[in-house]
C-alpha positions in Angstrom: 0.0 0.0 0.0 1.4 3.2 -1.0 2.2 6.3 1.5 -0.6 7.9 -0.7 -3.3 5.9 0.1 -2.3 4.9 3.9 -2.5 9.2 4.7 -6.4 8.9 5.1 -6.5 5.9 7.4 -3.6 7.8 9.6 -5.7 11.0 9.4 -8.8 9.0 10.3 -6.8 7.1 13.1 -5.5 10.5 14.6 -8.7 12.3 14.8 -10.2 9.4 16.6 -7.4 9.0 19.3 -7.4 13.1 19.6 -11.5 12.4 20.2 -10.8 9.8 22.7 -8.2 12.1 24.2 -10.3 15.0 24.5 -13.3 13.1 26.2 -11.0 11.7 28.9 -9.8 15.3 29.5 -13.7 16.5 29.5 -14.3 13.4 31.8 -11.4 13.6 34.5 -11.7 17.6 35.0 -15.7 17.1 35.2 -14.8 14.6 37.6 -12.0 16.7 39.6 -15.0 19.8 39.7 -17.5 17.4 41.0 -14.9 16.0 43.8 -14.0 19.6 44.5 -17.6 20.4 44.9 -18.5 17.4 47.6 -15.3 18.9 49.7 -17.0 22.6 49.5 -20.8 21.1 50.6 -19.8 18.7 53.3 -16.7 20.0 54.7 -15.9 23.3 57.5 -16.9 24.9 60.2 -20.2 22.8 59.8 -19.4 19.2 58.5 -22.5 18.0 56.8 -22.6 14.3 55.5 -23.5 13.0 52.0 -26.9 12.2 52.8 -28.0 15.7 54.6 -26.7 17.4 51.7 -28.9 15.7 49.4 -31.7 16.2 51.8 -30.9 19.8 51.8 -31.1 20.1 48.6 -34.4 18.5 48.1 -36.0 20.6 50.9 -36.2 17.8 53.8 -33.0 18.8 55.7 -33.4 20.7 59.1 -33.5 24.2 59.1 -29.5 24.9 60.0 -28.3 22.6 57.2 -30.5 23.7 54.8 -29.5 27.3 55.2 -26.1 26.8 55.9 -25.7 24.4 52.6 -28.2 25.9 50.2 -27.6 29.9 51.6 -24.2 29.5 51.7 -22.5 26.8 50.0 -24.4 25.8 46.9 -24.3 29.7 45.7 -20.3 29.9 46.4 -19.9 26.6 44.4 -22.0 27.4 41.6 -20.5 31.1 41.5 -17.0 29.6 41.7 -17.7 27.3 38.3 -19.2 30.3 36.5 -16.5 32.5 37.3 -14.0 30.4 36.5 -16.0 29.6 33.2 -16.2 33.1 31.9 -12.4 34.2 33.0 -11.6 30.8 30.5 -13.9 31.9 28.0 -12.4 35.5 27.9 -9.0 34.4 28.3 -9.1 31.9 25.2 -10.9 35.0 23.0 -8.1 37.1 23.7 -5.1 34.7 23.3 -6.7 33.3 20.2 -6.8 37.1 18.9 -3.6 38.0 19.6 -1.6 34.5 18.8 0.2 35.4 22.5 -0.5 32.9 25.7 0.1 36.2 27.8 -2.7 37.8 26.4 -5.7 37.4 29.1 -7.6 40.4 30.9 -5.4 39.8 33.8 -2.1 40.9 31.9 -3.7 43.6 29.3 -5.8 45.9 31.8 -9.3 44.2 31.0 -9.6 43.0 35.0 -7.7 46.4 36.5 -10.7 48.4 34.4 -13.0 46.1 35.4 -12.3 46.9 39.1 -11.8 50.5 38.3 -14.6 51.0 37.4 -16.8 49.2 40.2 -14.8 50.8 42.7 -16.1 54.1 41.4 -19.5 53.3 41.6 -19.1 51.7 45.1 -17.5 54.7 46.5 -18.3 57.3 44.3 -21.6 56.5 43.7 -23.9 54.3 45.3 -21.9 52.6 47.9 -25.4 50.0 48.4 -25.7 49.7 44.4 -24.5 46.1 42.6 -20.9 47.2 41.5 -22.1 45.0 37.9 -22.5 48.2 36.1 -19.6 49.7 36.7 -17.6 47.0 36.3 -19.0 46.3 32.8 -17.9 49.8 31.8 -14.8 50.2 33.4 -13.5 46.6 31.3 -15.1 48.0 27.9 -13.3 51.6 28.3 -10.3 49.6 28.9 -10.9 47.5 26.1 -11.0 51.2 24.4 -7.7 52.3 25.5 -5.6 49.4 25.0 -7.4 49.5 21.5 -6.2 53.4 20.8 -2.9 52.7 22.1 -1.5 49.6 20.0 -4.0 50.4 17.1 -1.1 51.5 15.3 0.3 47.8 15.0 -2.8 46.0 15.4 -4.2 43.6 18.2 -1.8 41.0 17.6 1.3 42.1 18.2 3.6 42.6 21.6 2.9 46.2 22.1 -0.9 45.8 22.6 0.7 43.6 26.0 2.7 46.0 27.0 0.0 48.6 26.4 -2.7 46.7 28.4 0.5 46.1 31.8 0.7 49.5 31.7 -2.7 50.6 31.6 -3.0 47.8 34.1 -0.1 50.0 36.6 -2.2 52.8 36.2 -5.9 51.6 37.3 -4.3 49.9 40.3 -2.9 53.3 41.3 -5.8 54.6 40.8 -7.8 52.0 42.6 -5.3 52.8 45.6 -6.3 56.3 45.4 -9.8 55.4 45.0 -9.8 53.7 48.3 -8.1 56.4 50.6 -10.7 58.7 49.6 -13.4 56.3 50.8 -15.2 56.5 54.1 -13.5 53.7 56.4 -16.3 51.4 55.8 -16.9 51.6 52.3 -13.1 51.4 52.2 -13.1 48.1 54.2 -15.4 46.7 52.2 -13.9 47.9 48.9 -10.5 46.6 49.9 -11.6 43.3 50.6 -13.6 43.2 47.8 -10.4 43.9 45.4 -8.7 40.7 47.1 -11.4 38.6 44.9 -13.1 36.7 47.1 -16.4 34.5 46.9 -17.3 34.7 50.8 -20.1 37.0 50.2 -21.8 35.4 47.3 -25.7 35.3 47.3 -28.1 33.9 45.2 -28.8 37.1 43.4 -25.4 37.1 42.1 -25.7 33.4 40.6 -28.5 34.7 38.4 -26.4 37.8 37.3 -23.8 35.7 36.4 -25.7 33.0 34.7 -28.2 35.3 32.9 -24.8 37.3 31.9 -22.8 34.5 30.8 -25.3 32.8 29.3 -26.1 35.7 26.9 -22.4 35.9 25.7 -21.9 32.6 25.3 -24.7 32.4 22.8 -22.4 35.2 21.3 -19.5 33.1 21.0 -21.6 30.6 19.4 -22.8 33.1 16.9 -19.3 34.0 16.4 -17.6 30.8 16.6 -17.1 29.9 12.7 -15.2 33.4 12.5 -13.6 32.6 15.8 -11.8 29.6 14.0 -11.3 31.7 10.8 -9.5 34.1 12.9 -7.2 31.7 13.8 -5.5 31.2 10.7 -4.9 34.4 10.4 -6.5 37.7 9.5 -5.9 37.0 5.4 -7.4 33.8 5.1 -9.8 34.7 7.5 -11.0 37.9 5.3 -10.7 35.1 1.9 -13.4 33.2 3.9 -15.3 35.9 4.1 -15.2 37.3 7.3 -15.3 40.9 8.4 -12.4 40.7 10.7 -12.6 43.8 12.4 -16.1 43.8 13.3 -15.9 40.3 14.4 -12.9 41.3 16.3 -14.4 44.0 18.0 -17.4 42.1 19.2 -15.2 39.2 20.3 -12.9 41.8 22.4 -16.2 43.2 23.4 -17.4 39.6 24.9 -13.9 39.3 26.7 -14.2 42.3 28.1 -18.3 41.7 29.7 -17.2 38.1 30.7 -14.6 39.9 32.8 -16.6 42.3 33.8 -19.4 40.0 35.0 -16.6 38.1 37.1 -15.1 41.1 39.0 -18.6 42.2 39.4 -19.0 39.4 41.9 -16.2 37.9 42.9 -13.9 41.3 42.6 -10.3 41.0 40.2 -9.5 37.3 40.2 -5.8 36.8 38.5 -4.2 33.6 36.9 -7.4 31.8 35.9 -7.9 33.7 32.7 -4.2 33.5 32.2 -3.9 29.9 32.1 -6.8 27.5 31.7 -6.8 28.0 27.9 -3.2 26.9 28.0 -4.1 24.4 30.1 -7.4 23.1 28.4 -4.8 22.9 24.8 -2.1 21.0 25.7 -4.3 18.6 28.1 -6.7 18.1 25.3 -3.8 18.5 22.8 -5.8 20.8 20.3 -3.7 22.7 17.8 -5.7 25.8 18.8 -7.7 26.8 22.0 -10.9 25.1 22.9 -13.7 27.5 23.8 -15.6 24.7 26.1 -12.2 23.2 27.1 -10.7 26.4 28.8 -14.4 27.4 29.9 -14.6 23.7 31.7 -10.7 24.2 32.8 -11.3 27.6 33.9 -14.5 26.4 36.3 -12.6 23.1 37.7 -9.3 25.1 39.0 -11.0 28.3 40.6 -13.7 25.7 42.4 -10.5 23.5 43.4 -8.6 27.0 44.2 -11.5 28.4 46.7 -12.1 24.8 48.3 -8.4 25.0 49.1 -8.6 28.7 50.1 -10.9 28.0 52.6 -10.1 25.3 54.2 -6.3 25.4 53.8 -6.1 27.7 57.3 -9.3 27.0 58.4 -11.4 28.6 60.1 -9.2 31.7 58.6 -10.0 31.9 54.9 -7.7 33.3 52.1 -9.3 35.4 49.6 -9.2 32.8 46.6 -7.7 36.1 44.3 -4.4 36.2 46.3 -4.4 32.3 46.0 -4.4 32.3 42.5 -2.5 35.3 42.2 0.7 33.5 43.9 -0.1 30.4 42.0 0.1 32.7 38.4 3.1 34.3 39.2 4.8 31.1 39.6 2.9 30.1 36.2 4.6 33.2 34.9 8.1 32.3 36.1 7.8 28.8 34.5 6.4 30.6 30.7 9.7 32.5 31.1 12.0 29.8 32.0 10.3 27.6 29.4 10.5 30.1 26.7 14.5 30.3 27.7 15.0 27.1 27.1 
């Protein structure tokens, strides 16, 4: 049999083992976010057992374990997984975009705008108000001035980084500032808050974030054809037919609510973005970023990151944000070495 005629079988036989790979991938980190998720329920200050969880959660627990594991622990657990989802999601639109695994709203100012901008409202403002708005408008005028600064050589090149770290040095001055101008309370508060933290997480946030995340996702869906396109670069991409600056712009736009929505609730939450698409393409061993796999990657290691945070020191609790923050500068340190060698 000729090398000719063997290339399809080998195709055919690839694609199936890089199927087969992917759905153990999908399978083990579903499984590592479920395990995660029976620590957070039945373990703490309050242990709770197997069985008076699931009575909790079909209304036939006692009053105590009922509010302790529906008030308080099923909303931080199902916040944790949609946080983590939409800092994946955003962090694999904007590394796809700009062909740079540095490129995530932690690193170019996306997540410091975010924050700015919340931290405005809350002090500025209306202290009692839901920092969401605030937050979406401080990531999209970031998105804005990153933009204006590297339009000159386009999204995908080095200096849109370097544009969005320094834009990044900027808003966390100014977030400083912000907060020694606040009364001591809202100060308090709004310190804490910037931590990124899930303590306070209520129901009312869950649906914000769902109803938020689930409207951009359907987005991405829209989008995801000229997503791929984009991938190959912006010549093919425009031979295929696609408008790639308006998609662009929408698809930086998405990145920036997704991030938005996140600090909203949870406050500036570093690494996550930074590395679960990395993560989710070498694991599943995808030539370019999976959308699901880094939104499923992103959900798994925040959920495993606040389980640890709070019960790592227990009863004190680390904010999960300066967790993860220590984990991605050591994930920094290794790019660098790597890229070295």
């Amino acid at each position: 049999m000729s090398a000719v005629s063997t290339a399809p079988v080998v195709r055919t036989v690839r694609r199936r083992i890089g199927r087969r790979r992917r759905i153990l991938v999908i399978a083990l980190t579903t499984l590592v976010a479920v395990a995660a998720a029976v620590v957070g329920l039945t373990t703490g200050s309050f242990h709770a057992s197997l069985g008076e969880v699931a009575s909790a959660l079909t209304g036939d627990a006692d009053g105590r374990t009922t509010v302790v594991v529906m008030g308080l622990r099923v909303p931080r657990i199902v916040a944790a997984l949609a946080i983590g989802a939409a800092l994946g999601l955003a962090g694999a639109v904007f590394q796809t975009l700009a062909r740079n695994p540095l490129a995530s709203p932690d690193i170019v100012g996306f997540s410091a705008g975010s924050a700015t901008g919340a931290l405005v409202g809350l002090i500025l403002i209306a202290p009692s108000a839901s920092p969401a708005v605030g937050a979406w408008t401080g990531g999209l005028l970031s998105v804005v001035v990153v933009m204006l600064i590297a339009r000159s050589v386009g999204i995908s090149r080095e200096r849109t980084i370097l544009a969005g770290i320094a834009l990044t040095t900027l808003l966390s001055a100014l977030n400083d500032y912000l907060l020694t101008r606040a009364p001591v309370e809202v100060a308090r508060n709004a310190s804490q808050w910037l931590y990124g933290s899930l303590a306070a997480t209520s129901d009312s946030d869950v649906v914000l974030l769902l109803s938020a995340i689930g409207v951009l996702s359907v987005v991405l869906v829209v989008l995801h054809r000229d997503f791929r396109a984009l991938e190959l670069g912006d010549d093919t991409a425009r031979s295929l037919g696609v408008r790639t600056g308006r998609v662009r712009l929408l698809l930086i736009t998405v990145a920036a609510l997704l991030t938005g929505t996140a600090t909203a609730v949870a406050g500036p939450i570093g690494f996550i973005a930074l590395a679960a698409p990395q993560l989710a393409r070498r694991t599943m061993g995808t030539s370019g970023i999976p959308l699901a796999g880094s939104a499923l990657t992103g959900a798994a290691v925040l959920l495993v990151a606040d389980v640890i945070a709070q019960r790592a020191l227990a009863p004190l609790q680390i904010p999960v944000g300066l967790l993860t923050g220590v984990v991605g500068g050591a994930y920094l340190f290794w790019i660098v070495a790597r890229t070295r060698r």
